[in-house]
C-alpha positions, 0 to 999 in steps of 0.5 A: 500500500506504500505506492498508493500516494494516499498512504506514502503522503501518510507515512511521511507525516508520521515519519516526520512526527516520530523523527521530531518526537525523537529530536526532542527527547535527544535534546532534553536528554543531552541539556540535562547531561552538558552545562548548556547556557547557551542551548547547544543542545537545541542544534541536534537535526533531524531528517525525512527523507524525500526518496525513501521512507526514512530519516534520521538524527545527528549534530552536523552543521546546517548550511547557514546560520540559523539567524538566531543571535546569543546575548549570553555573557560568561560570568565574571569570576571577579568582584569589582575592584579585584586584580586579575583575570583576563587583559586581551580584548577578545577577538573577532573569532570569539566574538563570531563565536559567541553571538551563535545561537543555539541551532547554530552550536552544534560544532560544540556538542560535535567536540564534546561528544567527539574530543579535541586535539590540544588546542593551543592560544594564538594559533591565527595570529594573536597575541595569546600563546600556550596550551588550553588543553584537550576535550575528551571524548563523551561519546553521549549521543550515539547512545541517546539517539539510539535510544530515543530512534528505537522508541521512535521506530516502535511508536512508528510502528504502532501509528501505522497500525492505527493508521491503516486500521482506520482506512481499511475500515472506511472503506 
């Protein structure tokens, strides 16, 4: 019955609604897990297929920017008046950095799941110089999105049967 258009124009629409039940389950799942001020959690995707009947969840780059700007502002450590801290003025690349906004995070939660390298200061031409250290790995959304698409697929699996109950039985 896929090849009916009726019933493939069906299976899309519940495809797309187990896929964004899923995408939500992974975020909320992911914020509880990583310190999100700034809702990186929210640039998890997700995919229908157009071809085939299908899709998926990842934290790859969008083509573009989602629009969305953070006005997030780190909290000072220092209280007023208190030496110390950090006397380079920020650059232009941290900056572009920290206005993304929250679909547009997903490069962090792609080095927090995967790690870093050591990353070091001052690598495109600043002032700053030393190592910042690396990230290790967390390896967190491979499981969670395996978890949330197996509800996902079960839940799928039952609407579809709800679904087609309800057409053979109006006819």
């Amino acid at each position: 019955m896929s090849t009916n258009p009726k019933t493939e124009k069906m299976l899309r629409k519940l495809i797309q609604q187990v896929l964004k039940e899923a995408r939500d389950q992974v975020a909320n799942s992911i914020h509880g897990r990583i310190n999100d001020p700034r809702g990186a959690a929210q640039s998890v995707r997700r995919i229908a297929y157009k071809k085939i009947l299908g899709g998926n969840l990842n934290i790859y780059n969008m083509k573009k920017r989602a629009g969305k700007r953070s006005s997030y502002e780190p909290p000072r450590k220092l209280q007023p008046g208190q030496r110390g801290g950090n006397r380079v003025p920020r650059g232009d690349n941290t900056k572009r950095w920290m206005s993304y906004g929250p679909h547009d995070r997903s490069a962090v939660l792609r080095w927090l799941n995967e790690g870093t390298d050591d990353r070091e200061a001052g690598t495109r031409g600043g002032k700053l110089h030393g190592n910042r250290g690396y990230i290790a790995p967390r390896n967190f959304f491979g499981p969670i999105a395996d978890a949330a698409l197996n509800r996902a697929s079960d839940r799928l699996a039952e609407l579809i049967d709800t679904e087609l109950t309800a057409m053979l039985t109006q006819k």
